[in-house]
Phi, psi and omega in degrees: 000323183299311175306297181325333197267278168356291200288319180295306147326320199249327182223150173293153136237153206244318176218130176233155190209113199253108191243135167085056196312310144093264192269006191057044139257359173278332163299355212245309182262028193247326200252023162267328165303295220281318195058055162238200174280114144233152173253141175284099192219155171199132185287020199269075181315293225295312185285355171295276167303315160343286182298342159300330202265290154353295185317284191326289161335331180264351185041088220204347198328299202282318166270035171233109163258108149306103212224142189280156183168143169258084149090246178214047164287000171310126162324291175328293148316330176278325178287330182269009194269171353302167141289127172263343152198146198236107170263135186221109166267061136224219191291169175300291222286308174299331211265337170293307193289286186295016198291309208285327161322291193291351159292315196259005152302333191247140187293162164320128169071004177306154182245158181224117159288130164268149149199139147122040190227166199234119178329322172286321160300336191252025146278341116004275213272336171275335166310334196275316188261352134328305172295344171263001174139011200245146178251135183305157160258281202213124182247138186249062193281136191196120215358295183240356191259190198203140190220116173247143186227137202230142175221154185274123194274000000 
């Protein structure tokens, strides 16, 4: 939320993409910030629904699409890309694996948030993604965990 806050202040964004959503919530309040269309995915259906149900409760229902989707081969995702910010909260070992996808997923100068990472990984996950074209913005420590906000060169 601190990064969402961070990014939103200063730019506008037009397509956001919450990749790996769980309960929507940073989807939730990215398409409550932006008052646009953002999408959503998580390969979890239960966290599918959830965060569909979540939309509603928030009353955000129409501008949140939620999609079951494994990372980010889904048609829908591919048809909506670039991304101008891409949020992704989930473990190291995917967000490593997946650095060279999510690049070609992102607009030119697009910012990409990382969270959900444990401090001792995340020189790891910013070197790896230094190396597909991203510059650090801001690093966001809060006790042991760590939030990089990156943005593609």
């Amino acid at each position: 939320m601190l990064a969402l806050d961070h990014l939103f202040k200063a730019r506008r964004y037009d397509n956001v993409l919450d990749l790996g959503t769980g309960t929507g919530l940073l989807a939730i309040a990215s398409a409550k910030i932006s008052r646009r269309l953002v999408l959503a995915t998580d390969i979890d259906p239960i966290s599918v629904k959830i965060a569909n149900e979540n939309a509603v409760l928030n009353q955000i229902g129409p501008r949140l699409k939620v999609i079951e989707a494994d990372g980010l081969s889904h048609q829908v995702l591919q048809t909506k890309a670039p991304y101008d910010l891409l949020i992704a909260n989930i473990l190291a070992a995917p967000l490593l694996q997946m650095a060279p996808v999510i690049k070609t997923a992102m607009a030119r100068r697009g910012h990409l948030i990382l969270s959900g990472l444990l401090r001792t990984q995340s020189r790891a996950i910013e070197a790896r993604y230094r190396g597909q074209g991203y510059s650090l913005v801001k690093r966001l420590p809060l006790d042991e965990w760590m939030t990089l906000i990156l943005q593609k060169r």
